[in-house]
C-alpha positions in Angstrom: -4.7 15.5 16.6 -5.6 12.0 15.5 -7.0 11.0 19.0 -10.3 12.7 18.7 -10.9 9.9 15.7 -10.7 7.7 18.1 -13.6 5.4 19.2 -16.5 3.6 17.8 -19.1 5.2 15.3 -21.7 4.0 13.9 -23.1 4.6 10.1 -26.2 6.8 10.3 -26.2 7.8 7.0 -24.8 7.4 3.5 -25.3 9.5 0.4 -24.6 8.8 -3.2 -22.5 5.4 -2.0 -24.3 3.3 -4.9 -22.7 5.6 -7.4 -19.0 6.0 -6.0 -18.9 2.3 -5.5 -19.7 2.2 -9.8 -16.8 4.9 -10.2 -14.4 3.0 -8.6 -15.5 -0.4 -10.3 -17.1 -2.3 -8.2 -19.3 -5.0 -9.4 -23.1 -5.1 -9.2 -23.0 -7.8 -6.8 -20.8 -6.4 -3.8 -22.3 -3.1 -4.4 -25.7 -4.4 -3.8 -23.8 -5.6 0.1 -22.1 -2.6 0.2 -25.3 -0.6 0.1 -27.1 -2.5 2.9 -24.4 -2.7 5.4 -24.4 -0.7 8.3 -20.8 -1.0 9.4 -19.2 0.0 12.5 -15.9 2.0 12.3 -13.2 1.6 15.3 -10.6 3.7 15.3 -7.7 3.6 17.6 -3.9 5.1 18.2 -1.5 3.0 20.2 2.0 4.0 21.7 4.0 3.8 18.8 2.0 5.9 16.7 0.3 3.1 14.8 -3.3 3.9 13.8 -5.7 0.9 13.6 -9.2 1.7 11.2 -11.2 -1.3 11.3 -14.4 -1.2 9.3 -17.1 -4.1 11.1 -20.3 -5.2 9.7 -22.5 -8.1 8.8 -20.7 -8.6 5.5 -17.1 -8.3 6.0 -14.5 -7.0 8.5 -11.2 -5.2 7.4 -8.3 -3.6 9.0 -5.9 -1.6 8.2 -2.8 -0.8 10.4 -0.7 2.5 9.2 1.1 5.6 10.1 0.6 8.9 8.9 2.5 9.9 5.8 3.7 6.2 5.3 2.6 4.3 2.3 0.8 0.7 2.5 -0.1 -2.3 0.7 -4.2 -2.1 1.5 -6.5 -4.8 0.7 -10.1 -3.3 0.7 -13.4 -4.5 1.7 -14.4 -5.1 -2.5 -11.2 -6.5 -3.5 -8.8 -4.2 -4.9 -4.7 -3.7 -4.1 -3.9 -0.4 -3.5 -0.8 1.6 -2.8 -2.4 3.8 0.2 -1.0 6.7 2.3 -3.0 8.4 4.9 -2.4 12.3 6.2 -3.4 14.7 8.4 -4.5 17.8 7.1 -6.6 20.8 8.0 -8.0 18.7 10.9 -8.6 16.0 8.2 -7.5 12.3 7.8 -6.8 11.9 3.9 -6.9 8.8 2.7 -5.0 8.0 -0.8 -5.5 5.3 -2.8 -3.7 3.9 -6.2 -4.1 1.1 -8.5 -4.4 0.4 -11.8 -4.3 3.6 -12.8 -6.7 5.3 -10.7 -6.4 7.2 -7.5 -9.9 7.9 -5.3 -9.5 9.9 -1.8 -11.2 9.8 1.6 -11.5 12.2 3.8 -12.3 11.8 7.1 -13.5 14.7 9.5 -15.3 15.1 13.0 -18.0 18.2 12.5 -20.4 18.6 15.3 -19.7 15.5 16.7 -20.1 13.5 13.8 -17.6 11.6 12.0 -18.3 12.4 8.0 -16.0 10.4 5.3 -16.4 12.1 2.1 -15.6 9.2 -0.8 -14.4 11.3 -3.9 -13.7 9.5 -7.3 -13.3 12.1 -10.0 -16.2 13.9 -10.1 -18.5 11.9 -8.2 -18.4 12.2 -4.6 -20.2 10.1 -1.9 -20.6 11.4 1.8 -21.0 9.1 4.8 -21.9 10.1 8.4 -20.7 8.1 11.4 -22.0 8.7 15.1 -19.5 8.1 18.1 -21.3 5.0 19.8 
């Protein structure tokens, strides 16, 4: 299930991440870090269930701590407080986040090896491709 998320990736490649970061309000400034970080993504499941999902790079380092299908206060890497719940669908961690408002989902996916996280705000939709280090 969760497990084979597991591990360290590496970004390889992003697409349209400039233009998701705008839809989802993020200032000129962060974006412009945003777009030139190349941050790692460590995943791990311990005992209990409890998935950690910490993003590692140059420019910042988050974390966040959750279990499936159980809503969370999440701080994320440009700032915002969001009401977040993650699931597991179709082979697929879906990642849900509120505020203000707005809702914007991730979705997570191994294909071929790769990790991809597809960013989706409305109708703009960003792709980013992780390789297991």
């Amino acid at each position: 299930m969760v497990e084979q998320f597991s591990g360290t990736w590496t970004l390889t490649a992003s697409e349209n991440f400039d233009d998701y970061m705008k839809a989802i309000g993020v200032g000129f400034a962060t974006r412009q870090m945003g777009n030139m970080a190349k941050p790692n993504l460590v995943i791990s499941v311990n005992d209990a269930g409890v998935i950690s999902m910490k993003s590692e790079s140059t420019f910042k380092t988050t974390e966040i701590k959750f279990k499936i299908n159980e809503e969370f206060d999440e701080t994320t890497a440009d700032g915002r407080q969001t009401k977040t719940t993650i699931t597991f669908e179709n082979g697929k961690l879906v990642q849900k986040q509120t505020w203000d408002g707005k809702t914007t989902t991730l979705e997570r996916e191994i294909q071929d090896g790769k990790l991809t996280a597809k960013c989706i705000m409305d109708d703009v939709v960003a792709v980013r491709t992780y390789e297991k280090v």
